[in-house]
C-alpha positions as a printed Julia matrix, in Angstrom:
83×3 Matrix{Float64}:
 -3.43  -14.72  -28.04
 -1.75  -16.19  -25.07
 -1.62  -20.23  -25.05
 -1.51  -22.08  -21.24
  0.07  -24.62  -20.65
  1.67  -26.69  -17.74
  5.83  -26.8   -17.58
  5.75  -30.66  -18.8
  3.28  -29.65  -21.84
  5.55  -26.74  -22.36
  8.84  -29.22  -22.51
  7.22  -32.04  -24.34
  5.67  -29.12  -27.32
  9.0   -26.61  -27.02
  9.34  -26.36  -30.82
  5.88  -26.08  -31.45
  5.49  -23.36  -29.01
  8.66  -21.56  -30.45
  6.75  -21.61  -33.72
  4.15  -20.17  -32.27
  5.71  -17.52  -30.17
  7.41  -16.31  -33.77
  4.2   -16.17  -34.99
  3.26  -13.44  -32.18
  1.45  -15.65  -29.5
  2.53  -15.89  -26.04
  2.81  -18.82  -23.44
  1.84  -18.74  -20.05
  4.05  -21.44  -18.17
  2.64  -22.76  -14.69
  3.6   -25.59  -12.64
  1.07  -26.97  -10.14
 -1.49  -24.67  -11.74
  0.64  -21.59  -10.55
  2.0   -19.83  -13.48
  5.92  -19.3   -13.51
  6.78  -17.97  -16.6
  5.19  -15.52  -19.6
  6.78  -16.08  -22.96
  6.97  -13.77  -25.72
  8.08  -12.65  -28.66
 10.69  -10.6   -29.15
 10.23   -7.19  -31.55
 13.39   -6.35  -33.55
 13.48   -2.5   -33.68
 15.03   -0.37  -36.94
 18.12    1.06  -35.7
 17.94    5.07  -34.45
 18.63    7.4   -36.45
 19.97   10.41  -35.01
 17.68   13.71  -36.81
 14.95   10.63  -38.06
 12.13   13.1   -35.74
 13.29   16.5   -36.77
 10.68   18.78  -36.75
  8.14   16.38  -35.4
  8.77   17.47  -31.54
  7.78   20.97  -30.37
 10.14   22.03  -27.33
  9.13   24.48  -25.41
 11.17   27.72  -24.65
 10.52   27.47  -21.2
 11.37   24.14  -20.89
 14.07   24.71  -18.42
 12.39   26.97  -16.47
 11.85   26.73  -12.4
  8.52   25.15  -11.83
  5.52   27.29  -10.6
  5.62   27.78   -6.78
  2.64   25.87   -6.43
  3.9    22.77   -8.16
  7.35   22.81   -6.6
  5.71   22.85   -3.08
  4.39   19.73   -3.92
  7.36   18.43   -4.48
  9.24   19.94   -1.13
  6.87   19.5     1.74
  4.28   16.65    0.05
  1.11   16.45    1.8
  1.21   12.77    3.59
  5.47   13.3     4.94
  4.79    9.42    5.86
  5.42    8.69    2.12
């Protein structure tokens, strides 16, 4: 749920809308009805593990491979050059 609210709302109600934001809502900041700021939560991710996915991903053997003629023309002589 995102909560609105002007920049002096947002000063007067900071620790409320901390409270809030750890609770998983967001705050839309604007000033003059023009918002200036999103607010949000922050995840805190489980540390990698390096091996945690092994055997989940499929690589293929061709992976490295050139790229089909077709595909790699795309990529040489595009079809707008004004991009």
């Amino acid at each position: 749920m995102t909560i609105n609210v002007s920049l002096a709302e947002a000063n007067n109600q900071f620790l409320d809308l901390i409270q809030r934001i750890k609770a998983g809502e967001e705050v839309l900041v604007s000033e003059s009805g023009i918002s200036i700021a999103r607010i949000i939560p922050i995840y805190h991710q489980l540390p990698r593990v390096p091996g945690q996915d092994k055997g989940k991903i499929l690589i293929s053997p061709d992976f490295n491979d050139p790229l089909p003629s077709d595909i790699l023309d795309g990529f040489l002589s595009p079809a707008d050059p004004q991009l």
